[in-house]
TIDOBA-34556 format. One line per field, with one value per residue (C-alpha): residue number from 0; residue in three letters; z negated, x negated, y. Coordinates in nm, 4 decimals, decimal comma. Each point is the difference from the previous one (the first is absolute). Layout:
# residues N
seq: [NUM; ...]
type: [ALA; ...]
zz: [Z; ...]
xx: [X; ...]
yy: [Y; ...]
***
This chain:
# residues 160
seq: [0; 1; 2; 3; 4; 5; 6; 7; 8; 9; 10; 11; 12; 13; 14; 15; 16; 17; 18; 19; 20; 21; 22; 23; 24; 25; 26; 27; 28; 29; 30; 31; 32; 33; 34; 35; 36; 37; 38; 39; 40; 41; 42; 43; 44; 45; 46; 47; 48; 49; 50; 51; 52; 53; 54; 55; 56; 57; 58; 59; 60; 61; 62; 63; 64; 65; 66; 67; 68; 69; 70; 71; 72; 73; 74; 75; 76; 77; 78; 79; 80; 81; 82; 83; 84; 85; 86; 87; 88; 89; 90; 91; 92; 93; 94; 95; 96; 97; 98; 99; 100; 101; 102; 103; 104; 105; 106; 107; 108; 109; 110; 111; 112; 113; 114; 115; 116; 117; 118; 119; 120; 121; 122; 123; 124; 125; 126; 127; 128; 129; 130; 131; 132; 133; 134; 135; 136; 137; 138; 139; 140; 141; 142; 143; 144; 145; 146; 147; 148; 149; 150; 151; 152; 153; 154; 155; 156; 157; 158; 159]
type: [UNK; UNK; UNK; UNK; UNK; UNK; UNK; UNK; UNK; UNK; UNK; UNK; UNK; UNK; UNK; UNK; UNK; UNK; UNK; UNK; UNK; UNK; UNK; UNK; UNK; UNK; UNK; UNK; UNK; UNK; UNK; UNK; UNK; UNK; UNK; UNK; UNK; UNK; UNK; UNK; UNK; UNK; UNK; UNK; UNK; UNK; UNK; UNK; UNK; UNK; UNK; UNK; UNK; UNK; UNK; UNK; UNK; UNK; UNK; UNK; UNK; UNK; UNK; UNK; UNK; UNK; UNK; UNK; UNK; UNK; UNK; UNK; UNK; UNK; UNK; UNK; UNK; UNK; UNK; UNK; UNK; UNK; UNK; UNK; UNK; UNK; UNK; UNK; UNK; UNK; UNK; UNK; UNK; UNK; UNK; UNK; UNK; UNK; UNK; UNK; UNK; UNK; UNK; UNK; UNK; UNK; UNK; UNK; UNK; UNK; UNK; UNK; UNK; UNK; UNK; UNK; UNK; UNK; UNK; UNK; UNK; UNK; UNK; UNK; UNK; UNK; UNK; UNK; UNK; UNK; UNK; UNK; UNK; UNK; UNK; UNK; UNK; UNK; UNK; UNK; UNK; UNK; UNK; UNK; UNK; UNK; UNK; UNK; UNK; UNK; UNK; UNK; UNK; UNK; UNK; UNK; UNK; UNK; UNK; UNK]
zz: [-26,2387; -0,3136; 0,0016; 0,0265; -0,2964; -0,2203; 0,1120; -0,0675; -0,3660; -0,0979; 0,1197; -0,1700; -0,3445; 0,0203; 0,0498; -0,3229; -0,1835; 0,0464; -0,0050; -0,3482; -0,2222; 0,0044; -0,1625; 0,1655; -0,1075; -0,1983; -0,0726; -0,1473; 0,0578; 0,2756; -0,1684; 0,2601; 0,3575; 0,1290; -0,0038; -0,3468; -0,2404; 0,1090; -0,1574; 0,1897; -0,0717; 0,1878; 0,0240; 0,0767; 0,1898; 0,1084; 0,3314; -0,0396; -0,1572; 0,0726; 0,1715; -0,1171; 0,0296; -0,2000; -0,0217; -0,1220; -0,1095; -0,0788; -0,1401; 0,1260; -0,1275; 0,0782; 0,0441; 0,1418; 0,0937; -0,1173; 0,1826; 0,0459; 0,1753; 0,0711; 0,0602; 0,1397; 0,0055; 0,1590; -0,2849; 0,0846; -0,3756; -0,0591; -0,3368; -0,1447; -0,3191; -0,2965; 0,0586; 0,1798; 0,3753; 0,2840; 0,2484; 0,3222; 0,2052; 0,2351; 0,0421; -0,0122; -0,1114; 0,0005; -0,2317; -0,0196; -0,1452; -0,1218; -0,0002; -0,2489; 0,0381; 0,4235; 0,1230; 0,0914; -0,3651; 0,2142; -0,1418; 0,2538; 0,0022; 0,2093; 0,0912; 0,0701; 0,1420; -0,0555; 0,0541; -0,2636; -0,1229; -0,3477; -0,1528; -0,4066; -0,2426; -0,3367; -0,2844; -0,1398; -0,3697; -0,1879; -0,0888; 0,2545; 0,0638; 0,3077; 0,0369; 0,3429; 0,2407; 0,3498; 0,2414; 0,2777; 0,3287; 0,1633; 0,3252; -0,0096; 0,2799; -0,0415; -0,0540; -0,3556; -0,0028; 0,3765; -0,1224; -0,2140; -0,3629; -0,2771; -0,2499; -0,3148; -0,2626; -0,3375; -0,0434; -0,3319; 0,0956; -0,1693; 0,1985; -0,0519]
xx: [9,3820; 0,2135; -0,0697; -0,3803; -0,0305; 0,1867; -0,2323; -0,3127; 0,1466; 0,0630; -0,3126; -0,1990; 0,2739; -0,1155; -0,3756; 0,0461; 0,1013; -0,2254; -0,2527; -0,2465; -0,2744; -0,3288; -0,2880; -0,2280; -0,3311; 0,0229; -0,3399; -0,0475; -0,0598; 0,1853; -0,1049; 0,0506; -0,0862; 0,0321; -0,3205; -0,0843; 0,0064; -0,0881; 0,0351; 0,0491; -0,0128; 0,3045; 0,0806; 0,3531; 0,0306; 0,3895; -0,0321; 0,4272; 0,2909; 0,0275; -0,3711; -0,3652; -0,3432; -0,0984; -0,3799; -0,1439; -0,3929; -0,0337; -0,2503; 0,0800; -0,1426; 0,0726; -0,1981; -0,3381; 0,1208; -0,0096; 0,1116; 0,1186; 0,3062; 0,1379; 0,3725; 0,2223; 0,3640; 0,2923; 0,3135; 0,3172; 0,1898; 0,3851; 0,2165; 0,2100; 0,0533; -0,1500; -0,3751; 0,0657; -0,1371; -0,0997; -0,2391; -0,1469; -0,2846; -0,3127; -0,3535; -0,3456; -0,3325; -0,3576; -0,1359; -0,3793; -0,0457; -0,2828; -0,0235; -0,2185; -0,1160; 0,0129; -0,0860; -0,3781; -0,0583; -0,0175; 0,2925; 0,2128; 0,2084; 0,2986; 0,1628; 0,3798; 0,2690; 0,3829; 0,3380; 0,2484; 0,3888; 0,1454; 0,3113; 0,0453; 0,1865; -0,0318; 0,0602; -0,0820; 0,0401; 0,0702; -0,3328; -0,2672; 0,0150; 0,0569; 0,0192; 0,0429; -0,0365; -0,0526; -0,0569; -0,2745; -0,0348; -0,3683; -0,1098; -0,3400; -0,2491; -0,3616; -0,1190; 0,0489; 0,3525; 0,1592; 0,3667; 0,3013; -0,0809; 0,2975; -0,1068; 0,2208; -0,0802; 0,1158; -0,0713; 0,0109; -0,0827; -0,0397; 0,2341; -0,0953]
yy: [24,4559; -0,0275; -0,3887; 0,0354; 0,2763; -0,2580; -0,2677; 0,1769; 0,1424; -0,3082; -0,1533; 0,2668; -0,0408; -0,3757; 0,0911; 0,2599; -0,3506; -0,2371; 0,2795; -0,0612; 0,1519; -0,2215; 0,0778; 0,2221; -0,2377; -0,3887; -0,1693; -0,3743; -0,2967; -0,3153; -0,2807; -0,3743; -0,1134; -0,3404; -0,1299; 0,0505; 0,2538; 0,4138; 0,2805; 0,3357; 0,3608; 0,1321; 0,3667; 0,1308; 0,3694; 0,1447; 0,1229; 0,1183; -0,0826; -0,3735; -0,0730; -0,0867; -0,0755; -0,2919; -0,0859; -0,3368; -0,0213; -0,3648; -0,2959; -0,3187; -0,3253; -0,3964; -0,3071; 0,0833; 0,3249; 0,3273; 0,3813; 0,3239; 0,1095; 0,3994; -0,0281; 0,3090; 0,0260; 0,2197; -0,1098; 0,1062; 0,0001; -0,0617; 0,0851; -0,2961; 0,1329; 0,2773; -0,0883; -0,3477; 0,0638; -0,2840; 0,1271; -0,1453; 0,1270; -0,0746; 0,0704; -0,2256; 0,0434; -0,1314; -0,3118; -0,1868; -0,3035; -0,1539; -0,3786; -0,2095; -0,4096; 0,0289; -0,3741; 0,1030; 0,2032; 0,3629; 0,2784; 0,1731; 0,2369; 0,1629; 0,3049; -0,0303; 0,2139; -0,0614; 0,1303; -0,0491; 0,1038; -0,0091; -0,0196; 0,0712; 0,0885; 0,2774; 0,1426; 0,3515; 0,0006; 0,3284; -0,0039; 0,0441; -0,3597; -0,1975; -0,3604; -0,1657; -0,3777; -0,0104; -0,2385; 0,1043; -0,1906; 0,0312; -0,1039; 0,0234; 0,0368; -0,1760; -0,3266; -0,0779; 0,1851; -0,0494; -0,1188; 0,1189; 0,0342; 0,0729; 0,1981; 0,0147; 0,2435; 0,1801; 0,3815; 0,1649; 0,4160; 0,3327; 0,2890; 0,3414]
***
């Protein structure tokens, strides 16, 4: 009995020490994607200590091409140092694209789902500031998007 209090106090001591203070809300901008340049409105919400929502309005726009797409992510965050944190995480979302010059001069369009992880790293100046890059893996479901797409992006956020 001795053996498993010990355990469990010195799981919880550990817990206590990798144990953080996120901010409660971060909105900006993640800026990148793979197939051309996007811009997104992402919006960051602490759901604990160490966990959070992260939410990812974006315009997309390539050759011929141009769309939407509504990303959601669980992140799981870990300290490194003061303010320097690497986070992974998973979610999905919903994306429509609209393509331009099809072969018989009609548009079309598509509506998408995907699945996709993420893996980043941060930093959370003194100020409100935080600046972050992640790489997102999508696997997307639809005709236009049906494969794995790497999405690499730079985040610049507001925490409050």
């Amino acid at each position: 009995m001795k053996k498993l209090f010990l355990v469990a106090l010195a799981f919880m001591g550990l817990t206590a020490v990798n144990a953080q203070d996120i901010s409660d809300h971060a909105i900006g901008l993640r800026l990148g994607d793979s197939d051309g340049f996007g811009a997104e409105i992402s919006y960051q919400k602490a759901l604990g200590d160490n966990n959070r929502l992260e939410l990812d309005l974006g315009l997309r726009s390539g050759n011929n091409y141009d769309g939407f797409k509504l990303t959601g992510l669980y992140q799981w965050v870990w300290n490194i140092d003061d303010g320097f944190n690497w986070y992974a995480g998973a979610g999905g979302g919903v994306g429509s694209y609209n393509f331009d010059n099809v072969p018989n001069g009609a548009d079309d369009s598509e509506t998408f789902l995907f699945i996709a992880g993420d893996v980043g790293i941060e930093y959370n100046f003194d100020i409100p500031l935080q600046l972050s890059l992640d790489a997102r893996p999508e696997f997307g479901f639809g005709d236009f998007r049906d494969d794995l797409d790497f999405d690499i992006a730079l985040s610049i956020r507001y925490r409050f």
